[in-house]
MDAnalysis code that builds the backbone (N, CA, C; Angstrom):
import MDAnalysis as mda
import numpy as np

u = mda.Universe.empty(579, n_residues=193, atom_resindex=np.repeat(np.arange(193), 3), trajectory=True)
u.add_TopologyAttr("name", ["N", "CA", "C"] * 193)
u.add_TopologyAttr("resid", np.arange(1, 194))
u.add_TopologyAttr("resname", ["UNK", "UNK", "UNK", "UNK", "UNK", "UNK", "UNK", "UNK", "UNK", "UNK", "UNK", "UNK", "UNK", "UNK", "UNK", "UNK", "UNK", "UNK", "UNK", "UNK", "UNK", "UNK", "UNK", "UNK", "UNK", "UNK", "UNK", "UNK", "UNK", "UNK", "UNK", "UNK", "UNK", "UNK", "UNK", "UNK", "UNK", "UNK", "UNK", "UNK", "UNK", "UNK", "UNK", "UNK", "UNK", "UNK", "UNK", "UNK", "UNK", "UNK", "UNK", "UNK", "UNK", "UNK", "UNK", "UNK", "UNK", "UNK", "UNK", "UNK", "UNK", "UNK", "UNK", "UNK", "UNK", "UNK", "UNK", "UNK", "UNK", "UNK", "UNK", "UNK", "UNK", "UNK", "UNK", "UNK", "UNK", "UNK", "UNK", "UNK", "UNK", "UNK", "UNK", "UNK", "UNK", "UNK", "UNK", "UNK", "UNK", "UNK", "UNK", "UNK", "UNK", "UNK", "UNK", "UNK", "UNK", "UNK", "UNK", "UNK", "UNK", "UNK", "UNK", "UNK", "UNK", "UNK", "UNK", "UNK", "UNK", "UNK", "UNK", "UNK", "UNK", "UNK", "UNK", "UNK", "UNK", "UNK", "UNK", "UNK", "UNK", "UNK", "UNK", "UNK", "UNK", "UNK", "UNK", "UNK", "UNK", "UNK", "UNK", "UNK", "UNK", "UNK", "UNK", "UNK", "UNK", "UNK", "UNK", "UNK", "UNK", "UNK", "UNK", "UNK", "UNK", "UNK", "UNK", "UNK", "UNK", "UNK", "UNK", "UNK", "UNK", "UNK", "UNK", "UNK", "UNK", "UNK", "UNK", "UNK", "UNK", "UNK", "UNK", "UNK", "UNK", "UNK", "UNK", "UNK", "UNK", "UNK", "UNK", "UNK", "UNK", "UNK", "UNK", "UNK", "UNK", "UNK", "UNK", "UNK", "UNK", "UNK", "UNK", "UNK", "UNK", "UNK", "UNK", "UNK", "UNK", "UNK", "UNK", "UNK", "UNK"])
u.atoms.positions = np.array([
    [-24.130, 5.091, -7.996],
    [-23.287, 5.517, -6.907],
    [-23.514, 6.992, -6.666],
    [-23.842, 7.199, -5.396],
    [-24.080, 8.806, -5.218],
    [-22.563, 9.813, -4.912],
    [-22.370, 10.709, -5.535],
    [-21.438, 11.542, -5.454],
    [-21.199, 11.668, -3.872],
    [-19.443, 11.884, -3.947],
    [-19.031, 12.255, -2.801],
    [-18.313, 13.095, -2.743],
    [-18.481, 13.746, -0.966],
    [-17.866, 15.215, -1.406],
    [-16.196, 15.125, -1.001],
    [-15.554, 15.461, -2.025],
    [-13.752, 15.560, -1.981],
    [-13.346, 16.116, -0.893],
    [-13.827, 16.963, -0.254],
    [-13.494, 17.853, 0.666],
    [-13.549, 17.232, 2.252],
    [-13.827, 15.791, 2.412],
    [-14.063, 15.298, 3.507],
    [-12.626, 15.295, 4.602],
    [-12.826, 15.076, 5.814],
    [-11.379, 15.731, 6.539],
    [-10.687, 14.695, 6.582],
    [-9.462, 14.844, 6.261],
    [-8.246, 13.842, 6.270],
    [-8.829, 12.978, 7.123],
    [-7.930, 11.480, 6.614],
    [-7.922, 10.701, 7.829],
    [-6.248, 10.364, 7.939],
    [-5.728, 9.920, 9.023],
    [-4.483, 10.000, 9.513],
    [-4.240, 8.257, 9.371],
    [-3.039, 7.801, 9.528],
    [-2.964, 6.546, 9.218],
    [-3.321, 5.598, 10.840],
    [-3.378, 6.783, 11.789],
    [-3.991, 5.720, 13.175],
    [-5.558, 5.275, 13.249],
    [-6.212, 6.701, 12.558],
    [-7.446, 6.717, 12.586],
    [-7.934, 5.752, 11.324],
    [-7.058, 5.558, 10.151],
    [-7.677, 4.681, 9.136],
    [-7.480, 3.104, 9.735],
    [-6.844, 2.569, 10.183],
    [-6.690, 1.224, 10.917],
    [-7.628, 1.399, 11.823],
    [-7.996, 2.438, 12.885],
    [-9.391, 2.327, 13.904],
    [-10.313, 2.031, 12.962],
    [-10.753, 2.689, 12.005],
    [-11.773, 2.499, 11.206],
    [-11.919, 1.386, 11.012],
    [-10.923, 0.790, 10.175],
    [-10.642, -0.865, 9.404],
    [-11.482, -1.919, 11.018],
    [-10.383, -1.278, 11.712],
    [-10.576, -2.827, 13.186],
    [-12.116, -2.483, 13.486],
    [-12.823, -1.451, 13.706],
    [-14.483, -1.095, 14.112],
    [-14.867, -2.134, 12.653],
    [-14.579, -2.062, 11.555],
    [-15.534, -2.371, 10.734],
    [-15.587, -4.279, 10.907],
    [-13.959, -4.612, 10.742],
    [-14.216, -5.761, 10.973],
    [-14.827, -6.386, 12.200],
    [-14.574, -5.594, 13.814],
    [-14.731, -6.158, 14.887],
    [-16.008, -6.409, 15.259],
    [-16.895, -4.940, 14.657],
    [-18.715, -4.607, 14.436],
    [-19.377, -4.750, 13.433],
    [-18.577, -4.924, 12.663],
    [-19.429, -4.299, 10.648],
    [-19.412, -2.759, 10.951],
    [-18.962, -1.982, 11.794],
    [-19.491, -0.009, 12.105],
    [-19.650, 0.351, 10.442],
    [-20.860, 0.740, 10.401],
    [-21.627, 1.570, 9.155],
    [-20.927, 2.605, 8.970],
    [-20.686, 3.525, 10.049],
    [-20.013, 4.650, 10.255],
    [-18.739, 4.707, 9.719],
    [-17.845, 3.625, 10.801],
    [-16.749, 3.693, 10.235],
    [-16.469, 3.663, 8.554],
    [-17.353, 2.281, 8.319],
    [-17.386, 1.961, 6.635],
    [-17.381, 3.258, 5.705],
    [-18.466, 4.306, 6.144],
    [-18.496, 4.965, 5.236],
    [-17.958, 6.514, 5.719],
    [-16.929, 6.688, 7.042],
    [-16.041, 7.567, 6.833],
    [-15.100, 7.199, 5.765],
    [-14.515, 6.008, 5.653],
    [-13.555, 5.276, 4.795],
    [-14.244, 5.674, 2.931],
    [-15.364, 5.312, 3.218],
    [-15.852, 5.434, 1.527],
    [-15.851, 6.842, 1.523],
    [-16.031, 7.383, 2.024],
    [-16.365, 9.361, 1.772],
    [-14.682, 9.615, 1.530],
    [-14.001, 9.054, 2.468],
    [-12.648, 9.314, 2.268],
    [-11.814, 8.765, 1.055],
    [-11.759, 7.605, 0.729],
    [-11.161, 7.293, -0.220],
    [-11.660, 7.142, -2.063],
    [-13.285, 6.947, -1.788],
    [-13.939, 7.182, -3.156],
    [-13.177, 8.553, -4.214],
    [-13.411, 9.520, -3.947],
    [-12.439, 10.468, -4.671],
    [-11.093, 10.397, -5.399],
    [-10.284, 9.570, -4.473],
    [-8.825, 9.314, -4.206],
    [-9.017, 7.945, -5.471],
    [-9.517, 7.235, -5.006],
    [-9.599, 6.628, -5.782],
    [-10.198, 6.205, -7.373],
    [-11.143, 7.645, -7.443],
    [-11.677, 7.755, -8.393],
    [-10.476, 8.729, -10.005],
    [-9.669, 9.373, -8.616],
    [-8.782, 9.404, -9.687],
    [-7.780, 9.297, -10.182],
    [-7.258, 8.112, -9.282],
    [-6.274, 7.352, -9.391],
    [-6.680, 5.860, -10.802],
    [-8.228, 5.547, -10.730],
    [-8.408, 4.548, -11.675],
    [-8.705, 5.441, -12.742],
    [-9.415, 7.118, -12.628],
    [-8.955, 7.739, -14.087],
    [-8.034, 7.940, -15.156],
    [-6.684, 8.397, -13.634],
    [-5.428, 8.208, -14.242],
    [-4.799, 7.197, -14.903],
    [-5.541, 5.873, -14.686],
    [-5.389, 4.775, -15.259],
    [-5.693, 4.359, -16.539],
    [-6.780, 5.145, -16.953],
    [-7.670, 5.587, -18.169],
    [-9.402, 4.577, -18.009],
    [-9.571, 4.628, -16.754],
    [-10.794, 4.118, -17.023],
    [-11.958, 5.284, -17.187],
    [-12.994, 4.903, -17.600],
    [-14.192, 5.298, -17.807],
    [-14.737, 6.019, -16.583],
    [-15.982, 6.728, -16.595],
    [-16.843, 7.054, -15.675],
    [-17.593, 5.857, -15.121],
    [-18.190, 4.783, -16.007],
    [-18.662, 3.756, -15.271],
    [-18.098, 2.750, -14.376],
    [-16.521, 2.601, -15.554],
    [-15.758, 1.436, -14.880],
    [-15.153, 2.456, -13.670],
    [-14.845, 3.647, -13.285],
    [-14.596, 3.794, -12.309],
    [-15.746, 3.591, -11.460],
    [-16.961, 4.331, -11.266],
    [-17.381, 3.612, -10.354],
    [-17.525, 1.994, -10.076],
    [-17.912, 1.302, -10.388],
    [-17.826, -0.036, -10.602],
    [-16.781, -0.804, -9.922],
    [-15.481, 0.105, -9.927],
    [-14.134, -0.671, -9.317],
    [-14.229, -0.191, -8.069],
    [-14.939, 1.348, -7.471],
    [-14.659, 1.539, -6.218],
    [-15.586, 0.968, -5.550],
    [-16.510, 0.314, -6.290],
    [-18.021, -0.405, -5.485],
    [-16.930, -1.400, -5.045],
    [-16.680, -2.047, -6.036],
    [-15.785, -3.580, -5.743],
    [-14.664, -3.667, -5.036],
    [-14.160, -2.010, -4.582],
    [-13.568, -1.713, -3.545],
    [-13.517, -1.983, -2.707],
    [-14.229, -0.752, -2.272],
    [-14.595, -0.642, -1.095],
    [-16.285, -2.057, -0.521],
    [-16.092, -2.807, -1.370],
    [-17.047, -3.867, -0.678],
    [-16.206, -4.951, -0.410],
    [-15.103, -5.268, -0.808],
    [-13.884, -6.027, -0.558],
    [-13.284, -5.279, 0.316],
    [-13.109, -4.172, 0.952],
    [-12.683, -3.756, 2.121],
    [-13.704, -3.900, 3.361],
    [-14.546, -3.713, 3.075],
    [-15.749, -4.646, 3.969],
    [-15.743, -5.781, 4.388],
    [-15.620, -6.847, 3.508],
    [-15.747, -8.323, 3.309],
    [-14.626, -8.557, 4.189],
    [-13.154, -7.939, 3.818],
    [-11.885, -8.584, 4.088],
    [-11.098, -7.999, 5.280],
    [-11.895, -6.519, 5.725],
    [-11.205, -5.544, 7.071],
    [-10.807, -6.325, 7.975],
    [-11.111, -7.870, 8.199],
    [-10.667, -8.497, 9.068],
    [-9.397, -9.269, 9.179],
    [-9.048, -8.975, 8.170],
    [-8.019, -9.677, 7.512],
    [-6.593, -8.703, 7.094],
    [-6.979, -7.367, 7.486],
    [-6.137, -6.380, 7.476],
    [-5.139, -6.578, 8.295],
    [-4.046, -6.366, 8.018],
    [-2.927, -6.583, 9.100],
    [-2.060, -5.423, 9.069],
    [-1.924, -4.573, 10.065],
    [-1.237, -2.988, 10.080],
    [-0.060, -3.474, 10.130],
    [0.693, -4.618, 10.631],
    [2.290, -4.914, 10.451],
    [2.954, -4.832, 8.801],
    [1.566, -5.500, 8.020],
    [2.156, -5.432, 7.222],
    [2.144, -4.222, 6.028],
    [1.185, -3.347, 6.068],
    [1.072, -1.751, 5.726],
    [0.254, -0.978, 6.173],
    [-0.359, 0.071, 5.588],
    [-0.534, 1.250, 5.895],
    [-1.809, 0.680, 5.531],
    [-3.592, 1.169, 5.912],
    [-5.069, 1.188, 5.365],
    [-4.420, 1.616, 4.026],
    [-4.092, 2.624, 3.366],
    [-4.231, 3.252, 2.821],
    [-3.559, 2.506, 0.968],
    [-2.208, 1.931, 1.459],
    [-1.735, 1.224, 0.949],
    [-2.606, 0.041, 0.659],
    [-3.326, -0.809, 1.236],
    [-3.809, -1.930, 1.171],
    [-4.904, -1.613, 0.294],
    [-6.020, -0.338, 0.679],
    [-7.075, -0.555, -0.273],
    [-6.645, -0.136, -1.845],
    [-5.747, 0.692, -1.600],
    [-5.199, 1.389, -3.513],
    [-4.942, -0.215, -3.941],
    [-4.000, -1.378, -3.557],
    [-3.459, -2.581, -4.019],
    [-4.852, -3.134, -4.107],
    [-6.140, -3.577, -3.385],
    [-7.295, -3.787, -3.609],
    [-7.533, -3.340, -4.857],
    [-7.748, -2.128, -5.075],
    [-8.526, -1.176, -6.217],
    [-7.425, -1.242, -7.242],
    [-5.850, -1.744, -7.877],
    [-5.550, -1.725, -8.674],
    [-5.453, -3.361, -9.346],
    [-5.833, -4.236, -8.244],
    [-5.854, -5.797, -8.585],
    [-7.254, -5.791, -9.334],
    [-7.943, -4.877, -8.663],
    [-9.534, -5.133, -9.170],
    [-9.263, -5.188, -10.677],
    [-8.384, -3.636, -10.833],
    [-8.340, -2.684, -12.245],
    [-7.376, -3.591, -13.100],
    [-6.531, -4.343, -12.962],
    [-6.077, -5.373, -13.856],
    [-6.756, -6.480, -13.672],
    [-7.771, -7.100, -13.044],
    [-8.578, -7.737, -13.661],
    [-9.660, -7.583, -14.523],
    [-9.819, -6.156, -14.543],
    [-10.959, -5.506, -15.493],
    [-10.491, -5.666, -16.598],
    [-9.126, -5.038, -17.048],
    [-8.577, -4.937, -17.992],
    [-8.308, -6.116, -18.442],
    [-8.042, -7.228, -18.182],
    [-7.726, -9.023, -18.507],
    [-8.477, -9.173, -18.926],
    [-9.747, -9.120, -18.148],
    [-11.216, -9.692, -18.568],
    [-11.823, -8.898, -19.642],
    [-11.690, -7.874, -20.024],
    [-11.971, -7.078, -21.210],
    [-10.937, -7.490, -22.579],
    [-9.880, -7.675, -22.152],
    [-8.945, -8.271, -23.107],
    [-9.631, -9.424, -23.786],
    [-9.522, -10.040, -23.128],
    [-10.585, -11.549, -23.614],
    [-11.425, -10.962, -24.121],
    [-12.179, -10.878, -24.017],
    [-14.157, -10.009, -24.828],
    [-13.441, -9.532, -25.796],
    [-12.954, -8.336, -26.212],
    [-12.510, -7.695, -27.062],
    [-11.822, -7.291, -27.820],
    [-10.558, -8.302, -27.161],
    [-9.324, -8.349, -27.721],
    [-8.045, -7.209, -27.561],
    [-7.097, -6.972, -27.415],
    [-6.116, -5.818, -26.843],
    [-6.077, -4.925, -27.803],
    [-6.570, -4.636, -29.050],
    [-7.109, -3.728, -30.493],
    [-7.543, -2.393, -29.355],
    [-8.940, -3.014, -28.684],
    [-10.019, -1.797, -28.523],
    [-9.447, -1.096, -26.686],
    [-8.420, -1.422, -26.278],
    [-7.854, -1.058, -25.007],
    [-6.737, 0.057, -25.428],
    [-6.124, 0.535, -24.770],
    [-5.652, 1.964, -24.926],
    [-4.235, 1.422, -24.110],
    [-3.071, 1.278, -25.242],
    [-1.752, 1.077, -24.986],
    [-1.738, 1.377, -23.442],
    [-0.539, 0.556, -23.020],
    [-0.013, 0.668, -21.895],
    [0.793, 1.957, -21.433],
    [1.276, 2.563, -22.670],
    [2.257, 4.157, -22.679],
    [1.095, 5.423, -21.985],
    [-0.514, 5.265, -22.681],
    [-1.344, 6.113, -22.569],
    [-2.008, 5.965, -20.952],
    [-1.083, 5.160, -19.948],
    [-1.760, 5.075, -19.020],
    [-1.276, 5.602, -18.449],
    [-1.360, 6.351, -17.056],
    [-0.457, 7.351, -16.515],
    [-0.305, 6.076, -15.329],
    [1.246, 5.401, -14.983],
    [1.573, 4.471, -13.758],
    [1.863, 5.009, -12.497],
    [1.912, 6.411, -12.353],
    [2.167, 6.953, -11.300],
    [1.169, 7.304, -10.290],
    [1.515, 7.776, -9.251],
    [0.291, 7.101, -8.136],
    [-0.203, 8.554, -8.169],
    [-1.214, 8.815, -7.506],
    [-1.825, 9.675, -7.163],
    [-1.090, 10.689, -6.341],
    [-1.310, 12.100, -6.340],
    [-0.453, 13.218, -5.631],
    [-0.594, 12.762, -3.786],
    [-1.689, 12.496, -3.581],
    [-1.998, 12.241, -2.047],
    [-0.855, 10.818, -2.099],
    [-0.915, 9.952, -2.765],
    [-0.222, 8.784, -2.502],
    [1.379, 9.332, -2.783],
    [1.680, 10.117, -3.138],
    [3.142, 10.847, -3.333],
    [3.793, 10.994, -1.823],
    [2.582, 11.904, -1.461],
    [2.637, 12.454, -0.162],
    [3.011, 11.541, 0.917],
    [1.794, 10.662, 0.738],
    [1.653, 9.555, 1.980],
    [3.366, 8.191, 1.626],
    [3.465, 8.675, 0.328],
    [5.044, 7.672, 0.105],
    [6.147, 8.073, 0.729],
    [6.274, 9.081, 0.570],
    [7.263, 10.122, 1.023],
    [7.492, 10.324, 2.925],
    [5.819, 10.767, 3.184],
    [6.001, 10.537, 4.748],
    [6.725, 9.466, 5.330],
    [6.112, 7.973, 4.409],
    [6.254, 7.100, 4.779],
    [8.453, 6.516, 4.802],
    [8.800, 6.836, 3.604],
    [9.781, 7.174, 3.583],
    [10.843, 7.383, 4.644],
    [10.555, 8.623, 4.605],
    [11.175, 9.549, 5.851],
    [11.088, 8.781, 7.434],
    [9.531, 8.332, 7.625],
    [10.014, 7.619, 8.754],
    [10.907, 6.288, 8.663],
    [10.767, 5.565, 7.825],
    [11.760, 4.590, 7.577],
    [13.605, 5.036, 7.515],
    [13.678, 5.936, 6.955],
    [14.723, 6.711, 7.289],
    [15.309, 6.569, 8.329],
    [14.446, 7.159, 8.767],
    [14.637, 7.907, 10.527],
    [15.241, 6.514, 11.182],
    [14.211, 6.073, 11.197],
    [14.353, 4.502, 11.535],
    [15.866, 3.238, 11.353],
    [15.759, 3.666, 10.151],
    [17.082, 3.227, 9.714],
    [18.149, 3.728, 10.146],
    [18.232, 4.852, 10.645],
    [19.538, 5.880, 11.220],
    [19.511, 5.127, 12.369],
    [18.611, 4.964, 12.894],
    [18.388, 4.672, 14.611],
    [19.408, 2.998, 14.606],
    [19.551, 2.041, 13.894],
    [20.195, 1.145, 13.852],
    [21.359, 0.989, 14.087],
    [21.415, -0.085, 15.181],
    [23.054, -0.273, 15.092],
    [23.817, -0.595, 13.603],
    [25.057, -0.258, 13.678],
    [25.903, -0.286, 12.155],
    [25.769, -1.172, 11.699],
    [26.245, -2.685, 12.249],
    [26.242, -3.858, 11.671],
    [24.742, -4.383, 11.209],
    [23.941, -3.945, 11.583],
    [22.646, -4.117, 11.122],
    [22.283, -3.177, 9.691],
    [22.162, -2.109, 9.768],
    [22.157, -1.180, 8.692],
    [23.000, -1.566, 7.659],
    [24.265, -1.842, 7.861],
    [24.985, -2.261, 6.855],
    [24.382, -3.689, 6.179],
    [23.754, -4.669, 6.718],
    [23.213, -5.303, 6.233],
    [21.728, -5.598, 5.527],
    [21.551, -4.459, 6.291],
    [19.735, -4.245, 4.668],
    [20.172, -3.345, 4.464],
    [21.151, -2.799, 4.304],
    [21.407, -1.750, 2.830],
    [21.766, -2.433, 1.956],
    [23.073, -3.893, 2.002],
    [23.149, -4.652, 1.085],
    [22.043, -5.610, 0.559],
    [20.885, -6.206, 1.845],
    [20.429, -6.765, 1.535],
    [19.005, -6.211, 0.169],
    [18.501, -5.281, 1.304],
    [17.237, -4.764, 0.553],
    [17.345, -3.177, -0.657],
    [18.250, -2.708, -0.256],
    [18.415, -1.437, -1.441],
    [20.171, -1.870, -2.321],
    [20.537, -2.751, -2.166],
    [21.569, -3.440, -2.992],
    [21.409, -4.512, -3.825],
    [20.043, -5.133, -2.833],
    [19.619, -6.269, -3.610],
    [20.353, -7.909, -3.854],
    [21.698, -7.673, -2.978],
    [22.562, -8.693, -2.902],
    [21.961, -9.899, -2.281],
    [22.321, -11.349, -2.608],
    [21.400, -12.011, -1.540],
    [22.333, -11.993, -0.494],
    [22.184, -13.023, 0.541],
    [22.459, -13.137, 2.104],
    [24.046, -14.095, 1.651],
    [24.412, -15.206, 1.022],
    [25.034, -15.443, 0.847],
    [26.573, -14.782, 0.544],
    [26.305, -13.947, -0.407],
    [27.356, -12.603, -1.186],
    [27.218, -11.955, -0.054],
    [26.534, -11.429, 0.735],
    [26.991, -10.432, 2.090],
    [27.284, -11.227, 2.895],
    [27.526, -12.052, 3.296],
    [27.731, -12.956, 4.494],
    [29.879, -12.642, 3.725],
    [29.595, -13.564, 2.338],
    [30.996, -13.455, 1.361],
    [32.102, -12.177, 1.495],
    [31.200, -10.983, 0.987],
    [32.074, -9.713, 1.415],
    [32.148, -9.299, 2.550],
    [31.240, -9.676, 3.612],
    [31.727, -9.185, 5.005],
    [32.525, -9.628, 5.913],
    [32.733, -11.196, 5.465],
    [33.772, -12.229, 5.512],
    [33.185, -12.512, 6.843],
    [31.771, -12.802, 7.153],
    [30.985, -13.457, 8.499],
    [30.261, -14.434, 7.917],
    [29.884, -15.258, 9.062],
    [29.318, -16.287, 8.333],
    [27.744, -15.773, 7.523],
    [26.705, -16.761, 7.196],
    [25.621, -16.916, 6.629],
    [24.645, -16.757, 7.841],
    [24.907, -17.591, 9.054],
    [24.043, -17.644, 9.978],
    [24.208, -16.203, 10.742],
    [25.198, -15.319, 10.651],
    [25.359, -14.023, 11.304],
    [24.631, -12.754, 10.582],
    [24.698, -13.070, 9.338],
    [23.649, -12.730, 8.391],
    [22.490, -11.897, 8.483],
    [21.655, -13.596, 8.276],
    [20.729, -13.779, 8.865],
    [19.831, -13.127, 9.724],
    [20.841, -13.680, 11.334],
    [20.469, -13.495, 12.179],
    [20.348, -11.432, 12.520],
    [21.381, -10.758, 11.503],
    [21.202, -9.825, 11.610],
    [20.356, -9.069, 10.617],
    [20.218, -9.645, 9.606],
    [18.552, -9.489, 9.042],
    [17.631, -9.130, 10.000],
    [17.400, -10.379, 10.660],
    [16.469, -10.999, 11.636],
    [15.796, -9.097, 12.239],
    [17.427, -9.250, 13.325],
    [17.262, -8.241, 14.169],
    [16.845, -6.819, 13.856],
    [17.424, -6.501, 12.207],
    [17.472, -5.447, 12.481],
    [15.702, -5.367, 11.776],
    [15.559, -6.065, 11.790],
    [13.585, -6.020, 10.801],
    [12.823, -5.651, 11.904],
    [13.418, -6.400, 13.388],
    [12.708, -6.254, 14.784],
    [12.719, -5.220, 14.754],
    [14.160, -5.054, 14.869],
    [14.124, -3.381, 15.708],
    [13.510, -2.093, 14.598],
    [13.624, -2.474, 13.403],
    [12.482, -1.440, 12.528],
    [11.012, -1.580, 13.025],
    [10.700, -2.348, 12.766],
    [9.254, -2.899, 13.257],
    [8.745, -1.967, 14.659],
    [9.710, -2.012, 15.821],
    [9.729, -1.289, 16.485],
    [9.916, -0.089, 16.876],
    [10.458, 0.700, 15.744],
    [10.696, 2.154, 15.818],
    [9.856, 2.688, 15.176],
    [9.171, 2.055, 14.062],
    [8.392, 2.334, 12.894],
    [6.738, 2.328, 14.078],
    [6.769, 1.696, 14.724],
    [5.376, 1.515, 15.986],
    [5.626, 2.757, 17.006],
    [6.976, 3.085, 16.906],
    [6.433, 4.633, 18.047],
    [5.700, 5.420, 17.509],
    [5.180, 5.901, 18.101],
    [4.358, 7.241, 17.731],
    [5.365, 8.159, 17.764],
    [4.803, 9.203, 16.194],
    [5.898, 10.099, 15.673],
    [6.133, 10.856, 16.802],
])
């Protein structure tokens, strides 16, 4: 694998989905390997932090970023961010490395689970946080009766039943305001900042 240079210019989360849709829509070479110049680094030391090797890191970002190739078509921006999708790529890879080495060698010659650092990368801090904040935002923007219900549902963790119970509405009102208020995120979360 030939070195890449860290210093390559951001990519933004509109321009990493252009990339993704050129690669699947054309195969774009280009695009492919703004994406590899961009994320090889990122990812190289995010599977360090993991405690892999110099080889097995490269090795996982080959199997990366060639599964982001294979599968760009299959990307779906509703359901996250480029950025998000290839790190979940590159850490499924990295626990199957580790499985499959388990077997061969047994869990003796692998390096405790404590010695691994689980935290994401500083850029992925960043990009959590942005991400965050617009959800926030988003969430403010909601009518009450909606908000009040994925706060119980999704950061309370209650199911739909027990909030339907304490709000003393039915199950199907619920629901249905689940439903809505996912729309109307979906939709605020699609404006441009």
């Amino acid at each position: 694998m030939r070195p890449v240079d860290a210093s390559v210019e951001p990519i933004d989360g509109a321009e990493n989905a252009r990339l993704v849709a050129a690669i699947a829509r054309a195969g774009d070479r280009q695009a492919f390997a703004r994406l590899f110049a961009f994320y090889a680094p990122r990812l190289r030391t995010y599977l360090a932090r993991q405690g892999f090797g110099a080889s097995d890191c490269d090795d996982l970002i080959q199997d990366t970023m060639l599964a982001v190739w294979r599968k760009a078509g299959r990307f779906d921006p509703e359901i996250g961010a480029v950025s998000t999708w290839i790190f979940t790529i590159c850490r499924n890879l990295g626990i199957d490395r580790r499985r499959r080495l388990a077997r061969r060698l047994g869990d003796a010659d692998l390096p405790p689970e404590s010695d691994v650092d689980p935290g994401p990368s500083a850029e992925g801090e960043i990009i959590s946080r942005e991400e965050e904040t617009r959800v926030r935002r988003a969430f403010d923007r909601l009518p009450a009766e909606q908000a009040e219900v994925i706060a119980l549902s999704f950061f309370s963790q209650s199911p739909q039943t027990e909030i339907a119970k304490s709000l003393g509405i039915p199950l199907g009102t619920v629901k249905s305001r689940v439903r809505l208020a996912m729309n109307r995120l979906r939709q605020l979360l699609d404006e441009p900042s």
